[in-house]
PDB file of the backbone (N, CA, C, O) and the ligand in Angstrom, with CONECT records:
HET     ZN  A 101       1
ATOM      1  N   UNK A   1     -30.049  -8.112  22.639  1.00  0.00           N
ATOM      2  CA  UNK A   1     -29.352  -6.968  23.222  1.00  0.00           C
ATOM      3  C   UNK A   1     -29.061  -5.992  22.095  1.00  0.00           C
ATOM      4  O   UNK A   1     -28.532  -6.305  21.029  1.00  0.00           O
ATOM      5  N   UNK A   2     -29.473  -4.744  22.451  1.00  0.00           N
ATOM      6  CA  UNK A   2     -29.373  -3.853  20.897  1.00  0.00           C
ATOM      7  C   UNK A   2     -27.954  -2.906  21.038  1.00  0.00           C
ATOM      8  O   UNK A   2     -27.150  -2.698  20.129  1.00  0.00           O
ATOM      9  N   UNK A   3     -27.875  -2.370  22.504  1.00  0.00           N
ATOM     10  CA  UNK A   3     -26.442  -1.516  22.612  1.00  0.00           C
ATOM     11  C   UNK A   3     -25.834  -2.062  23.978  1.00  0.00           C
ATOM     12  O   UNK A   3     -26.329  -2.625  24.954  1.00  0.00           O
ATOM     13  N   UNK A   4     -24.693  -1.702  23.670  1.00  0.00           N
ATOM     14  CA  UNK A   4     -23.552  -2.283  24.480  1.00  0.00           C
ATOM     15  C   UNK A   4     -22.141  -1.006  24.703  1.00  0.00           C
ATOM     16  O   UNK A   4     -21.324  -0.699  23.836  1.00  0.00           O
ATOM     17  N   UNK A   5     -22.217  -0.502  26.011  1.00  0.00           N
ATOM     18  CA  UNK A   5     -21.256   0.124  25.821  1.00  0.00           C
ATOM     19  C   UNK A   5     -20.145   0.111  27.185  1.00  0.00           C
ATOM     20  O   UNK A   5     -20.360   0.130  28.397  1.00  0.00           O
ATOM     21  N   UNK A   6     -18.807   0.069  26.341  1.00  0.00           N
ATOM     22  CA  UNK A   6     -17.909  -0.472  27.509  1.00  0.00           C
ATOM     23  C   UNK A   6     -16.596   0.494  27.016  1.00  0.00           C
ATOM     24  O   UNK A   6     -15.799   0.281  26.102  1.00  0.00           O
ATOM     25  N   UNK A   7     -16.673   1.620  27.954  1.00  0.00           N
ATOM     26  CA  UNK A   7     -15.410   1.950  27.984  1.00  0.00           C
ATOM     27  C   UNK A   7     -15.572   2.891  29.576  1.00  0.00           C
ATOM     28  O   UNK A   7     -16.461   2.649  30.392  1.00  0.00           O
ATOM     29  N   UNK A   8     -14.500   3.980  29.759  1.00  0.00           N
ATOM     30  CA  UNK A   8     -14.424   4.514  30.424  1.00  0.00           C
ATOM     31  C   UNK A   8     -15.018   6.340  30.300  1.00  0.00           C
ATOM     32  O   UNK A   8     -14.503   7.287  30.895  1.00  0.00           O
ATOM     33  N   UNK A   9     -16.139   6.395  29.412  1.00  0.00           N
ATOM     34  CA  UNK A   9     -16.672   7.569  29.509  1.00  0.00           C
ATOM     35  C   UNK A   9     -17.655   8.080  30.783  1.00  0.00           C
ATOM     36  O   UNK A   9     -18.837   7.821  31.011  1.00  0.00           O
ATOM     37  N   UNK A  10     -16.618   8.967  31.572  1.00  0.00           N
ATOM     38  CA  UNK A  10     -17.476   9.289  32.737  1.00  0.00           C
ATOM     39  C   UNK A  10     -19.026  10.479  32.507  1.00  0.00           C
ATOM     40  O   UNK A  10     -19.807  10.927  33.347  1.00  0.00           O
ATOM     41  N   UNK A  11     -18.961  10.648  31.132  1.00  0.00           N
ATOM     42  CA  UNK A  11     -20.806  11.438  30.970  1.00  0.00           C
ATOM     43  C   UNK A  11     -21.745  10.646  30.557  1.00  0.00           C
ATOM     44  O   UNK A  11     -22.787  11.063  30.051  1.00  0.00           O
ATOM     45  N   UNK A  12     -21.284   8.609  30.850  1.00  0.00           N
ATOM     46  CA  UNK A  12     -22.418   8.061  31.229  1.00  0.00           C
ATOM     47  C   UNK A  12     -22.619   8.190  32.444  1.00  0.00           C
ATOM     48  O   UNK A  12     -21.679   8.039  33.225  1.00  0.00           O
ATOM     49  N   UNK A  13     -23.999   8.526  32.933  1.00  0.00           N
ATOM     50  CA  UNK A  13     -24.222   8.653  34.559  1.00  0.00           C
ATOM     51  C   UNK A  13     -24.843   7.146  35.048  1.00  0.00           C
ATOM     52  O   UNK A  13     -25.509   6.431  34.299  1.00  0.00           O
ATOM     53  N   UNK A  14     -24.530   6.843  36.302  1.00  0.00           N
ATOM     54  CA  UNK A  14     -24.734   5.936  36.840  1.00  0.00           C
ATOM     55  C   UNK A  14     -26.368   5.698  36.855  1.00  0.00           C
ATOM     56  O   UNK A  14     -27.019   6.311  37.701  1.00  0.00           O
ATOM     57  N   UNK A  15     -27.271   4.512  35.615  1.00  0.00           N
ATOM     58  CA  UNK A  15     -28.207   4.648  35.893  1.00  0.00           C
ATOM     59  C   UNK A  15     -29.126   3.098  37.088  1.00  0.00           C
ATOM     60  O   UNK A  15     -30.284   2.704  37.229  1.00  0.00           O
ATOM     61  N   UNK A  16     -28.131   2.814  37.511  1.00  0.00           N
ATOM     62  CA  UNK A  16     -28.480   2.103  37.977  1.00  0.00           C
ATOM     63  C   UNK A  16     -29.721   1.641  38.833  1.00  0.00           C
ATOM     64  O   UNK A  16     -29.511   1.924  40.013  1.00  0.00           O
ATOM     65  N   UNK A  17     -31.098   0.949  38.624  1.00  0.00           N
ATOM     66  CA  UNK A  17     -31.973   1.458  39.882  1.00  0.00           C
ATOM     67  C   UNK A  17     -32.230   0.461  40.682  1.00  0.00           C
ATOM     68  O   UNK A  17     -33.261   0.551  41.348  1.00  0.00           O
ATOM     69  N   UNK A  18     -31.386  -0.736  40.835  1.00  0.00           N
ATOM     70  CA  UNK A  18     -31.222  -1.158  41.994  1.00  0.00           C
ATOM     71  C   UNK A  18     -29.809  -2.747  42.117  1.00  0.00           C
ATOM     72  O   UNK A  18     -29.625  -3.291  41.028  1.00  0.00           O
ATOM     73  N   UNK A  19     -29.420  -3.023  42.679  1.00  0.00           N
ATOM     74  CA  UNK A  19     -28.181  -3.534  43.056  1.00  0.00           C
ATOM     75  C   UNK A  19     -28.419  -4.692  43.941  1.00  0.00           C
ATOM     76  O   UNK A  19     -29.158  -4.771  44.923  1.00  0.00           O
ATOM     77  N   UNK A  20     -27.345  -5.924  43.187  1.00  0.00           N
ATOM     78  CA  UNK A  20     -27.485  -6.919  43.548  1.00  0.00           C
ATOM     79  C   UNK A  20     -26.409  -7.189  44.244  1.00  0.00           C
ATOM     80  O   UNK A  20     -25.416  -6.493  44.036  1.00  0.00           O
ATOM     81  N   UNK A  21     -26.354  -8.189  45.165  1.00  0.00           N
ATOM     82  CA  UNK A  21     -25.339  -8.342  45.966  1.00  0.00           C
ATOM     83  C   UNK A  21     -25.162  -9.913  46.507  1.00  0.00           C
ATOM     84  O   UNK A  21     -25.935 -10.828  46.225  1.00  0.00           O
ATOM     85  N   UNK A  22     -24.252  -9.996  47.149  1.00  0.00           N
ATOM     86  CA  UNK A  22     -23.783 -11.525  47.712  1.00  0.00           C
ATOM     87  C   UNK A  22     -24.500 -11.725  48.941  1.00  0.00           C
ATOM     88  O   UNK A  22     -24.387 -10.817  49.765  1.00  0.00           O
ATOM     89  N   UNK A  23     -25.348 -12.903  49.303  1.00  0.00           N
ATOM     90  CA  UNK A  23     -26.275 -12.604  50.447  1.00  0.00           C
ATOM     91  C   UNK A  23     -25.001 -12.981  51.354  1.00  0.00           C
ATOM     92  O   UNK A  23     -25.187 -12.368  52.406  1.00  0.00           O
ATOM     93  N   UNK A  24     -23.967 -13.595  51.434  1.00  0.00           N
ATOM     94  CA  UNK A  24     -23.250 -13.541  52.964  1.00  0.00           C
ATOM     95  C   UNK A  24     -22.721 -12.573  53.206  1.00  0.00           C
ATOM     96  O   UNK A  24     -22.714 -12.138  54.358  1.00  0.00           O
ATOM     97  N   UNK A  25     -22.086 -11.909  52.136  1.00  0.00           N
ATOM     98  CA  UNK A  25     -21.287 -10.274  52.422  1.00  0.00           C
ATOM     99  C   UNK A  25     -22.425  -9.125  53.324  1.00  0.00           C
ATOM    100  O   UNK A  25     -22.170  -8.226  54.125  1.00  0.00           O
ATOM    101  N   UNK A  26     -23.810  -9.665  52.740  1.00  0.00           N
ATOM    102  CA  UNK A  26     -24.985  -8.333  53.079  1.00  0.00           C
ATOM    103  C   UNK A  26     -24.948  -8.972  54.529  1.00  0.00           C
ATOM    104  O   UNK A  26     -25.359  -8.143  55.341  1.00  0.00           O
ATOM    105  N   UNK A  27     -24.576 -10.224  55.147  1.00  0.00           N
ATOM    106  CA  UNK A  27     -24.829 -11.299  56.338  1.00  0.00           C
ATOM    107  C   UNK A  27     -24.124 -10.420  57.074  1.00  0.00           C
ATOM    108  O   UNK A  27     -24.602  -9.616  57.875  1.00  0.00           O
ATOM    109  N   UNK A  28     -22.463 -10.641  56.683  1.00  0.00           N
ATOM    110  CA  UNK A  28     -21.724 -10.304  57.408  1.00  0.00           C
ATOM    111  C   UNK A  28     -21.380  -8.538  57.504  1.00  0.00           C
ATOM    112  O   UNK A  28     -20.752  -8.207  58.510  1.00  0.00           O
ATOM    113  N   UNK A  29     -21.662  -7.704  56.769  1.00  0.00           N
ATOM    114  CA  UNK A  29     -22.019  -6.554  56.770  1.00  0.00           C
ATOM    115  C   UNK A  29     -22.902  -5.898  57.729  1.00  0.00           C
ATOM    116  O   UNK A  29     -22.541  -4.926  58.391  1.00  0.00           O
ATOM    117  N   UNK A  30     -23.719  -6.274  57.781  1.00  0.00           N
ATOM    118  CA  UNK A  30     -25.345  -6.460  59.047  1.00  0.00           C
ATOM    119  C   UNK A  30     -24.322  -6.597  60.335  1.00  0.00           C
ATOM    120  O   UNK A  30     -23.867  -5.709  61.055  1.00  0.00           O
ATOM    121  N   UNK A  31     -24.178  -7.620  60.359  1.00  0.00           N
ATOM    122  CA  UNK A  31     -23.185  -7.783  61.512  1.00  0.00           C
ATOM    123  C   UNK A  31     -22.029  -6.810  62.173  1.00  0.00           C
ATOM    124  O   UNK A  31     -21.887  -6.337  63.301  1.00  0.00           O
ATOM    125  N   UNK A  32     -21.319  -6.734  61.029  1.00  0.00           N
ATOM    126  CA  UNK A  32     -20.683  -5.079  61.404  1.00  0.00           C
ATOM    127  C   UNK A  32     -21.073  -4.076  61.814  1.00  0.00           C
ATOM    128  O   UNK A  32     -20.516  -3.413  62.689  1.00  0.00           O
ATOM    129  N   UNK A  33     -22.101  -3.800  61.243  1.00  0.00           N
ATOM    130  CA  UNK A  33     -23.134  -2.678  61.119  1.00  0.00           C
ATOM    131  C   UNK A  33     -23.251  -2.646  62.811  1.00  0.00           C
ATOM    132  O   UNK A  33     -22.809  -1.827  63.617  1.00  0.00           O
ATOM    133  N   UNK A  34     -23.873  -3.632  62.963  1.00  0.00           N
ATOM    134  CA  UNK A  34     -24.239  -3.824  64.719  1.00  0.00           C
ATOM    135  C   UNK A  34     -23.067  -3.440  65.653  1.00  0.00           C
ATOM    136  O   UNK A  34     -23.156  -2.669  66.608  1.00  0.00           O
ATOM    137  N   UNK A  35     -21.986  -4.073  65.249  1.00  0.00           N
ATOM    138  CA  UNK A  35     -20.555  -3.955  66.387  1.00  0.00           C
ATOM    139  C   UNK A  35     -20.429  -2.787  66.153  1.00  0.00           C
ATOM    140  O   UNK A  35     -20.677  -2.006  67.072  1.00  0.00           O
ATOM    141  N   UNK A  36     -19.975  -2.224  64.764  1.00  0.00           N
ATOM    142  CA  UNK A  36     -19.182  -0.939  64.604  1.00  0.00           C
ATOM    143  C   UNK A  36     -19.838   0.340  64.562  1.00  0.00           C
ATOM    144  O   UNK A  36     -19.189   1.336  64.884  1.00  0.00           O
ATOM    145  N   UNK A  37     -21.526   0.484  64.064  1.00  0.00           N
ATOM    146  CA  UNK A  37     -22.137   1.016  63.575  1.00  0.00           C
ATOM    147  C   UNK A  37     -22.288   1.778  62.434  1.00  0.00           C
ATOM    148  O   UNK A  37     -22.979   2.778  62.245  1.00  0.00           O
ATOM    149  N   UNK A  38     -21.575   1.193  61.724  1.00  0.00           N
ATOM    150  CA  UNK A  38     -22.034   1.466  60.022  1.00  0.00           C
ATOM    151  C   UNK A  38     -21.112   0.306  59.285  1.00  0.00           C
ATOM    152  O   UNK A  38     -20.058  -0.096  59.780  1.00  0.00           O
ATOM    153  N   UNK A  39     -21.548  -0.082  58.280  1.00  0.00           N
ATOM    154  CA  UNK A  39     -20.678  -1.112  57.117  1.00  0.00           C
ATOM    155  C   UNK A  39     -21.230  -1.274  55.966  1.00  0.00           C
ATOM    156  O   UNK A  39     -21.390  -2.452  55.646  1.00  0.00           O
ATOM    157  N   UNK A  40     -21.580  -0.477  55.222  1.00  0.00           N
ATOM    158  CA  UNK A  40     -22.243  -0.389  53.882  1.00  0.00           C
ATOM    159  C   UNK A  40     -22.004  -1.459  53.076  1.00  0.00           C
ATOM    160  O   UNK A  40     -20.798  -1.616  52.883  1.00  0.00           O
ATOM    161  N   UNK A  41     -22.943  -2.525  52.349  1.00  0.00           N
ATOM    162  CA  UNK A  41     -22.744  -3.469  51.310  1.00  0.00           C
ATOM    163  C   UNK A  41     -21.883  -3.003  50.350  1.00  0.00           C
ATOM    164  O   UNK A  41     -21.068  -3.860  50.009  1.00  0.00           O
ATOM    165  N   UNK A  42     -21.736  -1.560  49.590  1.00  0.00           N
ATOM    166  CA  UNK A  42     -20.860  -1.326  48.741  1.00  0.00           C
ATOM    167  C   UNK A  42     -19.315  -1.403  49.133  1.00  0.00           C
ATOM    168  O   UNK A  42     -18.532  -2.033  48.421  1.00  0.00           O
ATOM    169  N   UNK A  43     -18.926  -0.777  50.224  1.00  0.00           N
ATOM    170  CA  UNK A  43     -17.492  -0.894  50.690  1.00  0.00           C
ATOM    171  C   UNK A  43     -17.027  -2.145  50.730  1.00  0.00           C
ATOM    172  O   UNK A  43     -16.119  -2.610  50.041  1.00  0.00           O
ATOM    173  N   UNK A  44     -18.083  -3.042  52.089  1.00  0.00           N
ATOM    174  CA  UNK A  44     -17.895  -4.091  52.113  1.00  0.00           C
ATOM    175  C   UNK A  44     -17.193  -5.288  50.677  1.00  0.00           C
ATOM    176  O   UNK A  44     -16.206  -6.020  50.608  1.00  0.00           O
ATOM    177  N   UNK A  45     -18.341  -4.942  49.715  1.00  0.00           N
ATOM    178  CA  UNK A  45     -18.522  -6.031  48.782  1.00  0.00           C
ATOM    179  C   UNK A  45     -16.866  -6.256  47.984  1.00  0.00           C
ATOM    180  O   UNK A  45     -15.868  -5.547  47.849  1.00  0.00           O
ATOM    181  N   UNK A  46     -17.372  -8.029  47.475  1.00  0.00           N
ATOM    182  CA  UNK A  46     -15.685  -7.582  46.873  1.00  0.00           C
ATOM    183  C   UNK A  46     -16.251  -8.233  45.605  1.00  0.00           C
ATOM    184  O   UNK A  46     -16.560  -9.411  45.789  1.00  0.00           O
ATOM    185  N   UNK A  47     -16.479  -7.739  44.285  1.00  0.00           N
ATOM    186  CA  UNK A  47     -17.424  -7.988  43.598  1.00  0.00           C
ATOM    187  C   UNK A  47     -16.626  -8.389  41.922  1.00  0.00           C
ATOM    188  O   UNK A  47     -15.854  -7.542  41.473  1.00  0.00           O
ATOM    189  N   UNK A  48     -16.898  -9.777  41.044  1.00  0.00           N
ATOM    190  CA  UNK A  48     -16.184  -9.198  39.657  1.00  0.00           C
ATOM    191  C   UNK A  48     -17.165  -9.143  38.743  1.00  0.00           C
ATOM    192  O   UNK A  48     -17.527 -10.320  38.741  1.00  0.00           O
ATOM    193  N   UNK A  49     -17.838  -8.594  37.973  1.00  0.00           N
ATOM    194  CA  UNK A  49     -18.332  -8.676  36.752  1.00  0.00           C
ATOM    195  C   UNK A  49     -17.572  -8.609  35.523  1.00  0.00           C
ATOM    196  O   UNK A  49     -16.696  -7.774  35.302  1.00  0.00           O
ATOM    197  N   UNK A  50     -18.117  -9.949  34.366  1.00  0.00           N
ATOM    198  CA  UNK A  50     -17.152 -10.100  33.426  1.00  0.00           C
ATOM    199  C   UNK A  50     -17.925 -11.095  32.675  1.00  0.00           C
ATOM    200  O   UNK A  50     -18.957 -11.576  33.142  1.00  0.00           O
ATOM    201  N   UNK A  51     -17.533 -11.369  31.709  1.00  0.00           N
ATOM    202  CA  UNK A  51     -18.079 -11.844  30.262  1.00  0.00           C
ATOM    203  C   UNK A  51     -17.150 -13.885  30.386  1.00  0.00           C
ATOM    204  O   UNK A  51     -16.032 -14.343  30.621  1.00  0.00           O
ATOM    205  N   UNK A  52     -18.858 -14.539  29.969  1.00  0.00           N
ATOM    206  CA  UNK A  52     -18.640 -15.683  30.210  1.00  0.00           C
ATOM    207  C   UNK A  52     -18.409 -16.064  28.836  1.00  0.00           C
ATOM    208  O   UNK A  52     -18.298 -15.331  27.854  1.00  0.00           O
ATOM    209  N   UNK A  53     -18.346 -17.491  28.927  1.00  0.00           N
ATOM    210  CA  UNK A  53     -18.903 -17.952  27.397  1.00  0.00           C
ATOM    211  C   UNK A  53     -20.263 -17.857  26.509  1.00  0.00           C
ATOM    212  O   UNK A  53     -20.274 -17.700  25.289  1.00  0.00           O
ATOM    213  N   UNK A  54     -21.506 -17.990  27.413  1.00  0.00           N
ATOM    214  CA  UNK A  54     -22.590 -17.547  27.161  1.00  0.00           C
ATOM    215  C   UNK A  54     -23.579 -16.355  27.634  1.00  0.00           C
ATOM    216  O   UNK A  54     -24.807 -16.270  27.625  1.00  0.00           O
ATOM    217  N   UNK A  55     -22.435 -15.359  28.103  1.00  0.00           N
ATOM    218  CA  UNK A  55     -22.836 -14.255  28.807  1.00  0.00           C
ATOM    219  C   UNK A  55     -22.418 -13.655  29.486  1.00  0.00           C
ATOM    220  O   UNK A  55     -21.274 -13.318  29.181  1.00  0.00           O
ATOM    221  N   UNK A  56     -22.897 -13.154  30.677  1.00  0.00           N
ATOM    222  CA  UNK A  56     -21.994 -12.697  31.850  1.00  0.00           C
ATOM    223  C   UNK A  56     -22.241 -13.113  33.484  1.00  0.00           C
ATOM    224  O   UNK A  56     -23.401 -13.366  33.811  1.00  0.00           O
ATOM    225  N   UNK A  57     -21.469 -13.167  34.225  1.00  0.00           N
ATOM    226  CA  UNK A  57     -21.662 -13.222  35.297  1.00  0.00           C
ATOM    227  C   UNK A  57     -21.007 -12.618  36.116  1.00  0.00           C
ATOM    228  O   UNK A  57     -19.830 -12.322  35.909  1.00  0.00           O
ATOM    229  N   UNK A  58     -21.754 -12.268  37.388  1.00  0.00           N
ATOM    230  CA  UNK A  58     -21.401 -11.049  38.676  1.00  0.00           C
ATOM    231  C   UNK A  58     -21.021 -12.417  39.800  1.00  0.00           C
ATOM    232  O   UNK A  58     -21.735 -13.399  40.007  1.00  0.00           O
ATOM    233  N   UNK A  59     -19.567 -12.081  40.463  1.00  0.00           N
ATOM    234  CA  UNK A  59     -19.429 -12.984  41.549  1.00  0.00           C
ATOM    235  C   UNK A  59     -18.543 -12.566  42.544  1.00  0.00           C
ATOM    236  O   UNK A  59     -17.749 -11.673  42.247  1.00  0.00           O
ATOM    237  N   UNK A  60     -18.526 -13.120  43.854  1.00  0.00           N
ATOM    238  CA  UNK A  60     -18.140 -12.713  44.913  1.00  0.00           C
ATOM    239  C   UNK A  60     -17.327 -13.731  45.065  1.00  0.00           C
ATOM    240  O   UNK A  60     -17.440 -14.950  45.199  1.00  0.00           O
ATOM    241  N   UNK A  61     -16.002 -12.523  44.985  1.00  0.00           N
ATOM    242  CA  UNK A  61     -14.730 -13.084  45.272  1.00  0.00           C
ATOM    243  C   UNK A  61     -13.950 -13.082  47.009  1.00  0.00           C
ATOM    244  O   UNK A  61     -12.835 -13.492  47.331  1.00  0.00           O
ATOM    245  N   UNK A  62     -15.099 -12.420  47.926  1.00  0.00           N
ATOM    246  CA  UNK A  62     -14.656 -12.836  49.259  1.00  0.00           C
ATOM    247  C   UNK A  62     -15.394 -14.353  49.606  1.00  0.00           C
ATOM    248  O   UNK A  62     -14.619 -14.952  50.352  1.00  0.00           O
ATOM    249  N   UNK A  63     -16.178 -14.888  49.429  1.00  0.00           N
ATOM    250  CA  UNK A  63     -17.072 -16.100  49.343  1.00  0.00           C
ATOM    251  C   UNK A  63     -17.029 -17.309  47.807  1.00  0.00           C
ATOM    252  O   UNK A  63     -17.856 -18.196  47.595  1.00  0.00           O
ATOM    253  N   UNK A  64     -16.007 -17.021  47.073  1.00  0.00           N
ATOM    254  CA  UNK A  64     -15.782 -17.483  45.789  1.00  0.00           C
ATOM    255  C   UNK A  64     -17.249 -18.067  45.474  1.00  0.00           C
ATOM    256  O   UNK A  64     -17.278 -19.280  45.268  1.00  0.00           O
ATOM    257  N   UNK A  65     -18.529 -17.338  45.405  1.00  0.00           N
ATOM    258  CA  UNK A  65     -19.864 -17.974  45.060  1.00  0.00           C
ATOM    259  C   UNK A  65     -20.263 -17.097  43.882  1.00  0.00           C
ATOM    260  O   UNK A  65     -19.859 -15.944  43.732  1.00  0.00           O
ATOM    261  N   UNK A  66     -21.040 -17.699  43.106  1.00  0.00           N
ATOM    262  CA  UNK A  66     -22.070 -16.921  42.279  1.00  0.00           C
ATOM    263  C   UNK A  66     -23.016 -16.319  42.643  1.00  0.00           C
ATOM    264  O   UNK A  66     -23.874 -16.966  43.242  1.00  0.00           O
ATOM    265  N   UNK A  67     -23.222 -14.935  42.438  1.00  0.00           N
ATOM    266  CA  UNK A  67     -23.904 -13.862  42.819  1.00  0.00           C
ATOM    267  C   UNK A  67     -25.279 -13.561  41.305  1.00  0.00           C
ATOM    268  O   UNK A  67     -26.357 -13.053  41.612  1.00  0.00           O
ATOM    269  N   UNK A  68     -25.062 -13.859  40.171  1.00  0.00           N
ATOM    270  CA  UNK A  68     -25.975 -13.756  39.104  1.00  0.00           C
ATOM    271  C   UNK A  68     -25.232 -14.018  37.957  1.00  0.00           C
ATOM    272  O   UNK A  68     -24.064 -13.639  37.876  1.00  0.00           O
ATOM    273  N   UNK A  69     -25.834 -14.679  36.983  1.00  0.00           N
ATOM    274  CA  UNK A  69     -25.558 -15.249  35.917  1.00  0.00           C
ATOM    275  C   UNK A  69     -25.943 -14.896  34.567  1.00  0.00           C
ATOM    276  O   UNK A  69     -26.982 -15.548  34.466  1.00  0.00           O
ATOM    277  N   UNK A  70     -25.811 -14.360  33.581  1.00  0.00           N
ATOM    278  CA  UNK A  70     -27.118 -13.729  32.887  1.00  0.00           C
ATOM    279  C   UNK A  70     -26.634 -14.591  31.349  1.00  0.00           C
ATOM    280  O   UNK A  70     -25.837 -14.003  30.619  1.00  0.00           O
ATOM    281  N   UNK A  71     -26.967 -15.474  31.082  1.00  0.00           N
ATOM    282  CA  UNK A  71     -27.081 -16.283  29.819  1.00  0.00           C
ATOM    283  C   UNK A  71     -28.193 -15.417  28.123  1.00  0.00           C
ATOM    284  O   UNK A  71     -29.370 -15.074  28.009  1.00  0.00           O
ATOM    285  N   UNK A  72     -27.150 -15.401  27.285  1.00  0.00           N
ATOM    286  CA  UNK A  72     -27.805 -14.150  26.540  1.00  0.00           C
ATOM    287  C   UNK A  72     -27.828 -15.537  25.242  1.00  0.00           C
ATOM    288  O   UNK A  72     -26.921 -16.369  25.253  1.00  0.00           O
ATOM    289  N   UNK A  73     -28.932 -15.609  24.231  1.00  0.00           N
ATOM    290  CA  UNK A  73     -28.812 -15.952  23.221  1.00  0.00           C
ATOM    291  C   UNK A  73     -28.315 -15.005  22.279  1.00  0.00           C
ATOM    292  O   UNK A  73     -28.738 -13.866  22.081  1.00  0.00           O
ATOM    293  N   UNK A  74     -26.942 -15.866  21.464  1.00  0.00           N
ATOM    294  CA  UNK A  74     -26.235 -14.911  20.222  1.00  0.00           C
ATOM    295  C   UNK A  74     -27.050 -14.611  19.047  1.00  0.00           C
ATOM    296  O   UNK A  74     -26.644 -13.813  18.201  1.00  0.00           O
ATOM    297  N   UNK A  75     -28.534 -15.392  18.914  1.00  0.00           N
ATOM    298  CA  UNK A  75     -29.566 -14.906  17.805  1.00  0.00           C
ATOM    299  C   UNK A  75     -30.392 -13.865  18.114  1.00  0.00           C
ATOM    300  O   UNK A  75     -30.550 -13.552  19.294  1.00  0.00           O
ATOM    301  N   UNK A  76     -31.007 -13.215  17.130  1.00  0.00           N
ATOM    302  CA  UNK A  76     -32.106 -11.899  17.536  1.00  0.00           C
ATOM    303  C   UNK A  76     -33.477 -12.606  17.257  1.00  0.00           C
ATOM    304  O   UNK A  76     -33.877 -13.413  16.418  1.00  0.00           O
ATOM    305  N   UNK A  77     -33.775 -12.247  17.842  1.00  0.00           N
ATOM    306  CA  UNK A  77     -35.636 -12.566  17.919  1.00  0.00           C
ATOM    307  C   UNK A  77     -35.824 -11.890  16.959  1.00  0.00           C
ATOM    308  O   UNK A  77     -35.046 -10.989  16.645  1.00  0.00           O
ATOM    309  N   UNK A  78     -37.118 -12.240  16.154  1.00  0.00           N
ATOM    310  CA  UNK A  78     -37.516 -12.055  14.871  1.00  0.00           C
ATOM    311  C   UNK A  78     -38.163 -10.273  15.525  1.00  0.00           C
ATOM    312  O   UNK A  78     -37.977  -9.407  14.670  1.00  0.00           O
ATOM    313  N   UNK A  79     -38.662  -9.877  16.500  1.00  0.00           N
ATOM    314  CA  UNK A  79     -39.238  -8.285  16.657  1.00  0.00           C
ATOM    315  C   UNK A  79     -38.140  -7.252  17.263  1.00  0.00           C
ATOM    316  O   UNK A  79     -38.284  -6.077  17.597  1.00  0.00           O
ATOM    317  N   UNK A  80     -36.317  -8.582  17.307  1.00  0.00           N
ATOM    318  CA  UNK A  80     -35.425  -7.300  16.984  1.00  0.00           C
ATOM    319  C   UNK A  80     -34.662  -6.938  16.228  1.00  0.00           C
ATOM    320  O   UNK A  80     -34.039  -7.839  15.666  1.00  0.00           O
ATOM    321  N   UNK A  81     -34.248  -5.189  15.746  1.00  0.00           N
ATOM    322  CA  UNK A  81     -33.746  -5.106  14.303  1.00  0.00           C
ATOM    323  C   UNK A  81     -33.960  -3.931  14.724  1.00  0.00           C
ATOM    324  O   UNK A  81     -33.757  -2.965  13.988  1.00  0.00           O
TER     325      UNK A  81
HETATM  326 ZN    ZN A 101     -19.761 -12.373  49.408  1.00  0.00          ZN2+
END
């Protein structure tokens, strides 16, 4: 990992190009969607991202499940520098 940036500067723009989610929230969302006619995964979601011991992980705190895990080695590969 070469940069890392964590604060609250809003003239990073959101580059996000695509989004992961909790498959029962997207379940039960769908479902809404049908009764109510609209329920967006983002509103819906109840989401924490945060720093593990060996990395980070994204999880869903309406379903207390793991949503993604991302395990980082603390060494650099010899082609980074
Ligand atoms: Zn969920």
């Amino acid at each position: 990992m070469r940069r890392v940036t964590v604060d609250g500067d809003s003239r990073i723009p959101n580059e996000i190009k695509g989004f992961y989610h909790c498959k029962k929230c997207i379940e039960e969302a769908t479902k809404i969607a049908a009764r109510a006619g609209s329920a967006s995964p983002r509103h819906y979601a109840k989401l924490e991202f945060g720093v593990t011991k060996s990395g980070f992980q994204l999880f869903c705190v309406r379903h207390e499940i793991n949503v993604m895990k991302i395990e980082i080695s603390l060494e650099e590969s010899p082609n980074e520098s």
